[in-house]
N, C-alpha and C positions, 0 to 999 in steps of 0.2 A: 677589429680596428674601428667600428664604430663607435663606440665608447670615446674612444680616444680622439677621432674624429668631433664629438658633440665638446669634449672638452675643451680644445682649443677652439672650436668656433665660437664656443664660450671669453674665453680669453679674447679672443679678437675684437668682440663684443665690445667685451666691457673695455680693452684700449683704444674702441672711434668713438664711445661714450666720454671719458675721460679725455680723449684729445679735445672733443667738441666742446666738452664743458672747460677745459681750462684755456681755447681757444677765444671765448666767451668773456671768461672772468679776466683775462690776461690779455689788452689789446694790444699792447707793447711790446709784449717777449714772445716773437715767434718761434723759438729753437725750442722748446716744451712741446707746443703742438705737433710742431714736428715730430720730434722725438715720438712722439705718443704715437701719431699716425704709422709713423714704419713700425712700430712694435705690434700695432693692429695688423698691419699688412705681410708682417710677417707670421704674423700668429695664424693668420686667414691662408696665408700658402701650406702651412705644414698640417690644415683642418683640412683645405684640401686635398693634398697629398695621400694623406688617410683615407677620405672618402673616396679617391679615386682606386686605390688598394683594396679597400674593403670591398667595392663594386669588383674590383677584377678579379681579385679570389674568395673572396668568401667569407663568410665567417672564418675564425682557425678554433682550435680546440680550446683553448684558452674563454673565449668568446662561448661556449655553448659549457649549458649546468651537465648536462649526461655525459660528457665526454673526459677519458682516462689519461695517464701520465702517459702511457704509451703512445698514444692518438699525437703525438709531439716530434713522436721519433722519426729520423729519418734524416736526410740532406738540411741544414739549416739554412746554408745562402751559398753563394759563389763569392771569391774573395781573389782577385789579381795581383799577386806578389811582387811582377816586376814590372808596375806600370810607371812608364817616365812621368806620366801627363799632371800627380798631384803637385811635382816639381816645378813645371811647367806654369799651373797655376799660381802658386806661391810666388814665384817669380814676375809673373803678370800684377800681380796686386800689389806689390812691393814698389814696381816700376809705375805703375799706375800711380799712388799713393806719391811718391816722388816726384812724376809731375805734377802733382798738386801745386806741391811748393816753389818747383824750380821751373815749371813752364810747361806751355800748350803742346810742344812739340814730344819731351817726354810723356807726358799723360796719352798722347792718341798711340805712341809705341809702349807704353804698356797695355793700354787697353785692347790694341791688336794682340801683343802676347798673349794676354787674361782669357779675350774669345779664341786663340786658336788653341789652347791649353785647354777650356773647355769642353768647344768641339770635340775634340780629341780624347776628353777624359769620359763623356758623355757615349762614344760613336766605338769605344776599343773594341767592345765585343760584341758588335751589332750585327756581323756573323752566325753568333754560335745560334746553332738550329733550333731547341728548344729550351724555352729560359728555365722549365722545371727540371729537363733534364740533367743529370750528374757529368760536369764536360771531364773531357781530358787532355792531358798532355803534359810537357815536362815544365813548365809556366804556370801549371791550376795548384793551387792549394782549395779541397774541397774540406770544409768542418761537418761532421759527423754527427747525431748525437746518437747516443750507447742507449741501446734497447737494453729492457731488462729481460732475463732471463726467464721464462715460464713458472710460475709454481708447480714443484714437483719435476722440473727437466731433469736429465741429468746431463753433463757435459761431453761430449760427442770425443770420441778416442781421436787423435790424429793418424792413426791405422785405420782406421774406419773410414776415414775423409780420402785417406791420399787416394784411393782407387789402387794401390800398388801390392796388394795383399794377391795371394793365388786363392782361386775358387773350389769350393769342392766340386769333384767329379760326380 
């Protein structure tokens, strides 16, 4: 993720260059600068984002010349199927958004929405005990990825596996 990280801070870059320079050229039209600076400011959170990943795990296999298609397999992420909370936010932004238009009182009851939808969507599984570990329960959908099979394996009998076979004496 360092790569990706150099990239966007690249980006980010080059949109507080561009906001400054058309900040400059353009003393009139503030909504370009604008515009410019939050596309910086966003480019700069997701450069971060990466570089704080990259620092907490590491290089990934992807990232390194020596390393094999298998080096990839295993648990890919954790994924919450039946979480209320993105609902929750949708609804906050929407209401937020509408007080825009319609007045101060809507906008601060969305915006309380929006951050307890947040909250909430941020804090669901601030529980589970190890984030690398494979969680469980009837709520987890865990995504897999499919190791390949050895050169030369052969495929293991399911009379072999079950343990249920009698042993010679």
């Amino acid at each position: 993720m360092k790569t990706e990280s150099r990239l966007f801070a690249g980006v980010s870059l080059f949109f507080a260059l561009a906001s400054g320079g058309y900040g400059w050229w353009s003393h009139t039209e503030p909504a370009g600068t604008a515009a410019l600076a939050v596309a910086a400011l966003m480019a700069a959170l997701v450069a971060f984002f990466l570089h704080v990943q990259y620092r907490r795990r590491g290089p990934r296999a992807q990232d390194r010349t020596e390393a094999e298609v298998v080096d990839t397999a295993g648990p890919l992420d954790f994924f919450s199927p039946h979480s209320p909370w993105p609902v929750v936010v949708a609804l906050g932004a929407v209401v937020l958004a509408l007080g825009v238009v319609f007045g101060l009182w809507l906008a601060l009851m969305g915006f309380g929405t929006l951050g307890f939808g947040l909250v909430g969507l941020v804090f669901q599984h601030a529980g589970r005990d190890d984030p690398g570990s494979a969680p469980t329960g009837p709520d987890v959908v865990v995504v897999r990825a499919r190791r390949p099979a050895a050169p030369g394996a052969q495929p293991s009998s399911s009379r072999a596996d079950s343990g249920s076979g009698s042993s010679p004496s």
